[in-house]
C-alpha positions in Angstrom: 161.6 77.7 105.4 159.3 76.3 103.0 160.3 76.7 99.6 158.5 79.1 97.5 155.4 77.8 94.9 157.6 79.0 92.5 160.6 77.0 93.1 158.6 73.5 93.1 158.1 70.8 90.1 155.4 71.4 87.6 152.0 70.6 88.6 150.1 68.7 86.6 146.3 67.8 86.5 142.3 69.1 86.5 143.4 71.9 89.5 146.9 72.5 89.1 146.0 75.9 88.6 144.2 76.2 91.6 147.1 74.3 93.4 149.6 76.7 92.0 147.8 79.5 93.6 147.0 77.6 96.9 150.8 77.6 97.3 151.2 81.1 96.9 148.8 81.8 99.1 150.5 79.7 101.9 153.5 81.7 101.1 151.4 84.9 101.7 150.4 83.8 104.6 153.8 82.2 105.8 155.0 86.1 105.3 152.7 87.3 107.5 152.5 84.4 110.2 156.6 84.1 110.7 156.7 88.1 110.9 155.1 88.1 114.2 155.4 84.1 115.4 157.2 84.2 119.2 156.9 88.5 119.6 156.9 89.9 123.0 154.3 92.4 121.7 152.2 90.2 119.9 148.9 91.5 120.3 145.6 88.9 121.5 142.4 88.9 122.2 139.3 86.1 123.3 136.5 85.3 121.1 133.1 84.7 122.2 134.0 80.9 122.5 136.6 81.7 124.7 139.1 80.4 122.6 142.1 83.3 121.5 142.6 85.0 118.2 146.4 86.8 117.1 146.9 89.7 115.0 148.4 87.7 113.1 145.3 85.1 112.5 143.6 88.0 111.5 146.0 89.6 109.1 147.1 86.7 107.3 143.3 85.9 106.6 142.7 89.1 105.3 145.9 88.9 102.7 144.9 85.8 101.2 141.2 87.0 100.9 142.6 90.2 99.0 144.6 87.6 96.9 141.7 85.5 96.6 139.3 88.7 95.4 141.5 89.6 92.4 142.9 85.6 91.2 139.5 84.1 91.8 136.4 86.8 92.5 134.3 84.5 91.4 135.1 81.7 94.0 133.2 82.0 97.3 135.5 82.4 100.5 134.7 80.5 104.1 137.4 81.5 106.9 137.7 80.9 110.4 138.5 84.8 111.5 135.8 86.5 108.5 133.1 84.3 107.9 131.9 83.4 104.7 131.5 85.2 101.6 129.7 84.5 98.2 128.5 81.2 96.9 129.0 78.6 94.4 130.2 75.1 93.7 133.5 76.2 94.4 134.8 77.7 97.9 138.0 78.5 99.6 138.5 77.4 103.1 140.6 78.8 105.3 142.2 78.6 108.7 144.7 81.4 108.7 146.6 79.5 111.9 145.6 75.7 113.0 146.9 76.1 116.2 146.9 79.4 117.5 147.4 78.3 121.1 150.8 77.4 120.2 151.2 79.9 117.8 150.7 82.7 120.9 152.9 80.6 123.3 156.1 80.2 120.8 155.6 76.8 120.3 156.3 76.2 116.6 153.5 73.3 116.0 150.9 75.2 114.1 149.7 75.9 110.7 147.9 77.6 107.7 145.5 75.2 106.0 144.4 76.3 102.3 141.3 74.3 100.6 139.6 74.5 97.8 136.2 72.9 97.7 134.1 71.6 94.6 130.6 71.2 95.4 131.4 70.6 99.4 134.2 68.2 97.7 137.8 68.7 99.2 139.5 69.0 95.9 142.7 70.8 96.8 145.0 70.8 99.8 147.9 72.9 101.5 149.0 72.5 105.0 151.9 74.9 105.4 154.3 75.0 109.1 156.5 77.6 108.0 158.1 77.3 111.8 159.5 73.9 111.1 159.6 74.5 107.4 157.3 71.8 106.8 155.1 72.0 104.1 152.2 69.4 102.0 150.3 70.1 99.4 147.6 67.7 97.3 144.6 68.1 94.7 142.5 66.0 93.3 144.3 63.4 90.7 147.8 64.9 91.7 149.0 63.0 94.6 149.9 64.2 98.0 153.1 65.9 98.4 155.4 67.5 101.1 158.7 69.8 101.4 161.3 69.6 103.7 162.8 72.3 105.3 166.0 71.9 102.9 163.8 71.9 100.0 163.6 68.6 98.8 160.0 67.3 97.7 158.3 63.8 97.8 155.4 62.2 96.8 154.1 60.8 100.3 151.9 57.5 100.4 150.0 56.2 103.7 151.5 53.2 105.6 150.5 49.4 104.8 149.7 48.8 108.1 146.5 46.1 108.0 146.3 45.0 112.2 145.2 47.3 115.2 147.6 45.6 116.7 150.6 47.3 115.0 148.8 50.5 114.7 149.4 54.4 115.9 147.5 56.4 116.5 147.0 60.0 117.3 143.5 61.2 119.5 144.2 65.1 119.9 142.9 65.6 123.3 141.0 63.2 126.0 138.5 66.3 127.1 137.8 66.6 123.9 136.5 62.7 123.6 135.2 63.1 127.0 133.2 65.8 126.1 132.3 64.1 123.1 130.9 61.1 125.0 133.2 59.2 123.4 135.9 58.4 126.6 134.6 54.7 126.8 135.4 54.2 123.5 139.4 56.4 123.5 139.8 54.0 126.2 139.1 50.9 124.5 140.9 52.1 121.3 143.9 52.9 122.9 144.5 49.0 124.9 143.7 47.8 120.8 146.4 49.5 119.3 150.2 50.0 119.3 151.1 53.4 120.3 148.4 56.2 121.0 149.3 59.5 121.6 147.7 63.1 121.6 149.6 65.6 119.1 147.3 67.7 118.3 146.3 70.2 115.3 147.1 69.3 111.6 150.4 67.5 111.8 149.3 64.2 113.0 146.9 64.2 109.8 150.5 64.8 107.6 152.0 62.1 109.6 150.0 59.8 108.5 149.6 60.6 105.0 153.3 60.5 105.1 152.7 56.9 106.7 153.8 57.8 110.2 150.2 57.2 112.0 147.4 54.8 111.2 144.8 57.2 112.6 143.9 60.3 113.9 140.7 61.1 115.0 138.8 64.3 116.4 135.4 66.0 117.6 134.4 69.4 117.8 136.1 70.6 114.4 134.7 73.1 111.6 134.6 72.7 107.9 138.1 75.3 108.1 139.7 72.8 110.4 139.7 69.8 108.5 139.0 70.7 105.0 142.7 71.2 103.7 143.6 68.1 105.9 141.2 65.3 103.6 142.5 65.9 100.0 146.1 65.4 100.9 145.0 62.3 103.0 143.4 60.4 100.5 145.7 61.5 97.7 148.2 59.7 99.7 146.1 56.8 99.4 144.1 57.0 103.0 140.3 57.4 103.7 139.1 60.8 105.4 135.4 60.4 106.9 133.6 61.7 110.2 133.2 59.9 112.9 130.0 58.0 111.8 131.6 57.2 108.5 130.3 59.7 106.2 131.6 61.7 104.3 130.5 65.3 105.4 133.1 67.8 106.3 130.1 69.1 108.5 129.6 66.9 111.0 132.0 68.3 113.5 133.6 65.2 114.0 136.6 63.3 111.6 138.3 60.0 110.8 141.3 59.9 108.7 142.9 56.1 108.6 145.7 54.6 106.3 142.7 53.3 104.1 143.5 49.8 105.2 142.4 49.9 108.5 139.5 52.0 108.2 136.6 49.4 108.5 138.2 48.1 111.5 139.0 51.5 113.5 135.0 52.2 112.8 133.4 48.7 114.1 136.1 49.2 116.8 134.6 52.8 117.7 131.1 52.3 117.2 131.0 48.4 118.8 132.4 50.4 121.9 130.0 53.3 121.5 126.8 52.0 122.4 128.5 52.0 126.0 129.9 55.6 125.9 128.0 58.1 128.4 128.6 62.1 127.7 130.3 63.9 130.4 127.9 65.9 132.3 127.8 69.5 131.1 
C-alpha cells in the first residue's frame, strides 16, 4: 500500500501545505477506492457519454470534497463525478478514479489524481495507485516524487534521451487518434521512434517522469484528467503542453515529453498533420 502522508519526509516549499493535504486526501480516497476495488457486488452505472461510473468513483469524490469543505472552503472544487463548485485563483481538480474501466473489471491499473491549480496553473500534483502501491506526488518548486509499494521514496527526474530514434513512447489508444484525425500522424510517429506502445490512463505520464518513456500523448481528455499529471511531469524536469503546443489544460488534447525531445516530437506531429484526414463520424 502506499505509505501514509504522514509517514513521508518533510515537505518543503511555497505549497507544501497544500501538498501535505493533497496526500491525505489520496489516502482518503485510497480508503474508499481499495474497499470496494475487485467486489462481486460492486455496483455501476452509464453516464450520458456512455462511458461507466462505480460507487466507488462517486463516494471517494464526495469524501475528499467533505475534506476539502472544512481544510480549504475557500478553494473552488472541479471533479469529474460533481461538477464544479466556487471560484477563485485557486481550484482543486479531481478525478476520483483515472481508469474506471479497469477499476470495474479488477484490473489494478487505475488511479486518483489530486491537483491543485493556481490561476489555471498546475501547481500541485498527486497520482495515487493504491492497487500496485504506487504513488507520486509534486508541487511547484518541490520536485517530483514517488513511493514504492515497500515504502521507500525518491526524487524521480525524466530521461536524457535527445534522438527519436532511441525514444518510447506511449499513445493511449489508436481510436482515440483516429478519431482525433490524427492516425496519419500515430503512424508516422511510431516507424520514428524506438518502442511505441498504448498503456493507457495516468501511469505512462509517471513513467516518464520517472524516465521510463519519452512521450505520451492523448486527445479527448478534461482539465480532471490531466491536471494532477503536468506538475509532477515538469517537476521531474519534462515539458507538459497540448497537442498544438500550448499550454492550456483546456484544449482536450496533451503532450508530455522528457523536455529534451519536445521540439522534435511537435514538428514531427504537426509536419505529419497537414496530411491527417478525421475518421468519418
Amino acid at each position: 500500500m502506499c505509505p501514509a502522508a504522514d509517514a513521508l519526509p518533510s515537505l518543503t516549499g511555497p505549497y507544501a501545505d497544500d501538498l501535505v493535504l493533497a496526500l491525505r486526501l489520496a489516502d482518503a480516497a485510497d480508503a474508499v477506492t481499495m474497499a470496494r476495488f475487485d467486489s462481486g457486488d460492486l455496483d455501476v452505472s452509464a453516464k450520458a457519454d456512455e462511458s461507466y461510473v462505480t460507487e466507488a468513483d462517486l463516494a471517494a469524490e464526495r469524501e475528499i470534497r467533505a475534506i476539502l469543505a472544512t481544510e480549504r472552503p475557500d478553494d473552488g472544487v472541479l471533479g469529474e463525478e460533481y461538477g464544479s463548485r466556487g471560484a477563485g485563483l485557486r481550484r482543486w481538480v479531481i478525478d476520483p478514479i483515472d481508469g474506471t474501466h479497469n477499476y470495474l473489471r479488477g484490473i489494478p491499473v487505475w488511479a486518483t489524481l489530486i491537483a491543485l491549480t493556481v490561476d489555471g496553473a498546475p501547481t500541485v500534483g498527486v497520482v495515487s495507485q493504491p492497487a500496485i502501491g504506487r504513488r507520486w506526488w509534486a508541487a511547484r518548486s518541490a520536485g517530483a516524487w514517488t513511493s514504492a509499494p515497500d515504502g521507500r521514496v525518491r526524487r524521480i527526474h525524466v530521461s536524457d534521451v535527445s534522438t527519436l530514434e532511441r525514444a518510447s513512447i506511449s499513445f493511449q489508444s489508436i481510436a482515440q487518434w483516429a478519431g482525433a484525425g490524427h492516425l496519419p500522424a500515430l503512424l508516422e510517429l511510431s516507424r520514428s521512434v524506438w518502442r511505441d506502445r498504448g498503456y493507457g490512463d495516468a501511469l505512462p505520464y509517471m513513467w516518464l517522469a520517472e524516465g521510463r518513456l519519452e512521450m505520451v500523448a492523448e486527445f479527448d481528455v478534461k482539465e480532471y484528467d490531466i491536471a494532477a499529471l503536468a506538475p509532477i511531469v515538469t517537476e521531474a524536469g519534462g515539458r507538459f503542453t497540448a497537442y498544438d503546443g500550448s499550454d492550456s489544460l483546456i484544449e482536450g488534447s496533451s503532450l508530455a515529453t522528457n523536455g529534451v525531445l519536445h521540439s522534435a516530437f511537435l514538428d514531427l506531429l504537426h509536419a505529419t498533420g497537414a496530411r491527417d484526414v478525421k475518421e468519418p463520424a
